[in-house]
C-alpha positions, 0 to 999 in steps of 0.5 A, spaced: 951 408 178 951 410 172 953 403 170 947 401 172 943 406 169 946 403 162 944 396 163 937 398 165 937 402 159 940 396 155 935 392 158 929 396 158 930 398 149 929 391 147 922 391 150 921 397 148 922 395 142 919 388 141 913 392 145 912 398 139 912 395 132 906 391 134 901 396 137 904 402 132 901 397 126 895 394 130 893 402 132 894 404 124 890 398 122 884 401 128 885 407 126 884 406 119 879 402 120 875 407 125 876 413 120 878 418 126 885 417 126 890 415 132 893 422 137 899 421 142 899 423 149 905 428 150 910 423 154 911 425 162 919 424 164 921 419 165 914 414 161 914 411 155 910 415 149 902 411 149 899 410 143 892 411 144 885 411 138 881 416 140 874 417 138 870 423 139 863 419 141 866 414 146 872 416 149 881 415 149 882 408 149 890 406 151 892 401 145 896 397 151 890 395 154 888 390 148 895 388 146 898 387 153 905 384 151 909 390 157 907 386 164 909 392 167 906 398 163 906 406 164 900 409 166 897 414 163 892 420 164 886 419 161 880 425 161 874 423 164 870 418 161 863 422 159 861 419 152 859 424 148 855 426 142 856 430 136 854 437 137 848 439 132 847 446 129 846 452 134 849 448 140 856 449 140 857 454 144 857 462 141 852 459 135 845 461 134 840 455 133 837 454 126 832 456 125 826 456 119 824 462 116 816 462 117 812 462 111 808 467 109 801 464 106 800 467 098 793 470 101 787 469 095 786 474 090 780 478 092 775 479 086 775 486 084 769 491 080 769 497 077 771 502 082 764 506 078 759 500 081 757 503 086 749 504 089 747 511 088 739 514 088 736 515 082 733 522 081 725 520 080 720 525 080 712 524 085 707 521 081 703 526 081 707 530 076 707 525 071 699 524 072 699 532 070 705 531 064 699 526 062 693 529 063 696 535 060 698 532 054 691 529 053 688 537 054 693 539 048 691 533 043 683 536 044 685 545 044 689 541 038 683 538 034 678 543 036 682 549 034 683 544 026 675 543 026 676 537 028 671 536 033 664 534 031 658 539 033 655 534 038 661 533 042 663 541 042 656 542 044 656 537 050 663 540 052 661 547 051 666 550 048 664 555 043 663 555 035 668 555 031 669 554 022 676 551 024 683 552 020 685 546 018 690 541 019 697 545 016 703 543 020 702 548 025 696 543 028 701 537 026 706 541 031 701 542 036 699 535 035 706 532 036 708 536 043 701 535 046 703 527 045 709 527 046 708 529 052 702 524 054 707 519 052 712 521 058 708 523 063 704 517 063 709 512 060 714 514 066 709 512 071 712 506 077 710 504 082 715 501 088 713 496 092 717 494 098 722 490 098 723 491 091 728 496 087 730 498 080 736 498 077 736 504 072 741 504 065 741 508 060 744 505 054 749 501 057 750 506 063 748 506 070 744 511 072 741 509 079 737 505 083 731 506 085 728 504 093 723 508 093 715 505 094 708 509 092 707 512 085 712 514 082 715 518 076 721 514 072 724 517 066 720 512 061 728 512 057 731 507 062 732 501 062 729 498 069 730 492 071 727 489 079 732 486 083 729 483 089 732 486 096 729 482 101 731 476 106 731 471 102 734 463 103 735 458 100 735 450 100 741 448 095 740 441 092 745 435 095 752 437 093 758 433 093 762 434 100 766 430 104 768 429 112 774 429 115 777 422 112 775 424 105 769 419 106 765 422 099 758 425 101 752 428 099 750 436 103 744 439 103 745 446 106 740 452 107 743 459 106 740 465 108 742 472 104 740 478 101 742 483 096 745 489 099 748 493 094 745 492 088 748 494 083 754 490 084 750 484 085 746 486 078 751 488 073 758 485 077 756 478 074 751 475 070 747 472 075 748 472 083 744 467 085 748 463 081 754 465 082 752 464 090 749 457 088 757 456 086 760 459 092 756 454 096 758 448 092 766 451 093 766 450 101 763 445 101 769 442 097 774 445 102 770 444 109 769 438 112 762 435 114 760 430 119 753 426 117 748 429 122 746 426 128 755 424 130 758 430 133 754 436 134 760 441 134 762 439 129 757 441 125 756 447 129 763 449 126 762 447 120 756 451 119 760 457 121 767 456 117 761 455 110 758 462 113 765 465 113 767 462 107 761 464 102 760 472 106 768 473 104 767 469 096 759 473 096 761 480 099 765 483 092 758 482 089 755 486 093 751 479 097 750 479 104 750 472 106 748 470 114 748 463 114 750 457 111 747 451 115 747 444 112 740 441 113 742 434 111 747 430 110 748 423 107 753 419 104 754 418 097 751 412 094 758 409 092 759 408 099 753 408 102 752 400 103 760 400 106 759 405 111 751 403 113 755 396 115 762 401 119 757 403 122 752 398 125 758 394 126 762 400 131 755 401 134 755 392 135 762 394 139 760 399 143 754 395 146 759 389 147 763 393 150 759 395 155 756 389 156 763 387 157 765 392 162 756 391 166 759 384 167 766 385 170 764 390 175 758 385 177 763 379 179 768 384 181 763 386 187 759 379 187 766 376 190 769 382 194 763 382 197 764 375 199 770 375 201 769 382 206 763 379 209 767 373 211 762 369 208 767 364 205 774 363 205 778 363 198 784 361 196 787 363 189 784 357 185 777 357 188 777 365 187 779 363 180 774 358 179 768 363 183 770 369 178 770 364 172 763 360 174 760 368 174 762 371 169 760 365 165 753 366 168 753 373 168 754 373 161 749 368 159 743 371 163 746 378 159 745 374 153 738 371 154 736 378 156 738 382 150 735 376 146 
């Protein structure tokens, strides 16, 4: 028994031999060559080691199946054949995916006033006060004259007023002459008259003092510096401003802005000019939203106007403007383009028609056979069909023609 177990081991020690060194060398080189390297499977009892290339993306490969030099070879268990991939970020298992921290946009500075510009009611006095201030003044500088002797005999006789030698003018009457005029000076040169629809802002030497929005006669301080700022409904048509639609196509815009001024301080000494700081913003939109020539998409214009409006009331606000709407009016293409896009666009409106014309003259054969050939009234093979669609389309198309000509 065990003679045999020897001369079976004997036996069986050159083929193992002469089986191992090529597959060891062939299986280095694979390994080599495929970068994953070579693993063994552990050895059951009683088998021969197999050598075996694996690959993480494909599966176990046994080395004896591509170099069989053992007629007889061992089995050997393999895993079952699923071809993998390798795991990406957050899908081993116990990972969370990755994933992108959200940008938050950097918001737009928002242009920022004196916290002191803010409208408040001026302190004015009726009309009638300074009408009284004035004539007051004017009864002063008269007792004045009178009382020098300056007035003559004729006038004093005509007014009434009785005889007198006069003391002449010492600095008492020139005193006297002072205030009177002085106060004729204030009391009519402070009077106003507020119309509706106008407001004052006030200033004294450089300062705010109030606005005025009052109507009828007044009476202002004659010191102030007054300045009329117009607080009606206003609009206003822009000249053509340079746009683009949504291909970046250059265009020439002409929009229609309705506004008012609802503080007027703010819109007065917060800039230089706010309808030229408005007219700015405008042509600011224009350059970030998108148009469309008018006559294409109707609500893409409607989307526009609304996105303009919104643009130019946040850029206006700060200057106390209130702005309505902003619509454009008419929309062009701009004269270095002009000539290119009026051939784009008959060309599309030239293929549109032909199209129609196309789809017209398909239907038209398509129910001229089908109803042949339901009502029986002719029997067709696969060439007369072709025949019979390719003799109509050619005549129907013809007749198109001859119509449109």
């Amino acid at each position: 028994m065990s003679t045999n177990t020897t001369s079976s081991t004997d036996s069986s020690t050159p083929s193992t031999g002469s089986s191992t060194a090529p597959p060891t060398g062939s299986s280095a080189g694979a390994s080599a060559e495929s970068g994953t390297g070579a693993r063994a499977v552990a050895p059951e009892a009683g088998t021969r080691p197999a050598r075996l290339i694996h690959n993480e993306a494909t599966t176990e490969i046994p080395v004896h199946l591509l170099f069989r030099d053992d007629p007889d070879p061992a089995p050997v268990p393999l895993r079952p054949a699923v071809v993998a991939r390798r795991q990406g970020p957050g899908e081993r298992p116990g990972e969370r995916p990755a994933t992108r921290r959200p940008v938050n946009a950097r918001p737009r500075p928002v242009p920022s006033l004196d916290p002191e510009l803010r409208e408040r009611p001026a302190r004015v006095l009726p009309g009638a006060a300074g009408v009284a201030a004035g004539l007051c003044g004017v009864a002063g500088c008269a007792a004045t004259s009178w009382w020098a002797g300056l007035v003559p005999p004729l006038a004093a006789q005509a007014l009434g007023l009785p005889a007198y030698a006069g003391a002449g003018l010492g600095p008492a009457q020139w005193a006297a002459y002072a205030a009177a005029g002085v106060l004729g000076m204030f009391g009519f040169g402070g009077l106003a008259r507020g119309r509706t629809g106008r407001a004052w802002v006030l200033g004294l030497f450089g300062r705010y003092r109030g606005t005025v929005r009052r109507t009828g006669l007044m009476w202002v301080n004659p010191l102030l510096l007054r300045r009329r700022v117009d607080v009606r409904l206003r609009h206003w048509r822009s000249e053509p401003m340079p746009a683009a639609d949504g291909n970046g196509v250059a265009l020439r815009a002409v929009t229609l802005v309705v506004w008012r001024v609802r503080d007027t301080v703010k819109a007065t000494l917060g800039v230089e000019d706010h309808e030229t700081y408005l007219r700015e913003c405008v042509e600011a939109a224009l350059a970030r939203v998108p148009v469309e020539p008018l006559g294409t998409v109707r609500s893409s214009a409607d989307v526009a106007g609304d996105t303009l409006t919104r643009l130019v009331a946040a850029d206006a606000a700060p200057v106390g403007l209130e702005v309505f709407s902003v619509r454009p009016v008419r929309v062009e293409y701009a004269p270095e383009v002009a000539a290119a896009m009026h051939r784009r666009r008959i060309a599309a409106l030239d293929a549109a028609q032909r199209a129609s014309v196309l789809t017209s003259v398909v239907d038209s054969v398509e129910d001229t056979v089908t109803r042949l050939t339901m009502r029986g009234l002719v029997e067709l093979d696969d060439y007369e069909r072709k025949v019979l669609v390719k003799d109509l389309t050619v005549a129907f198309c013809a007749g198109r023609g001859d119509t449109g000509a």
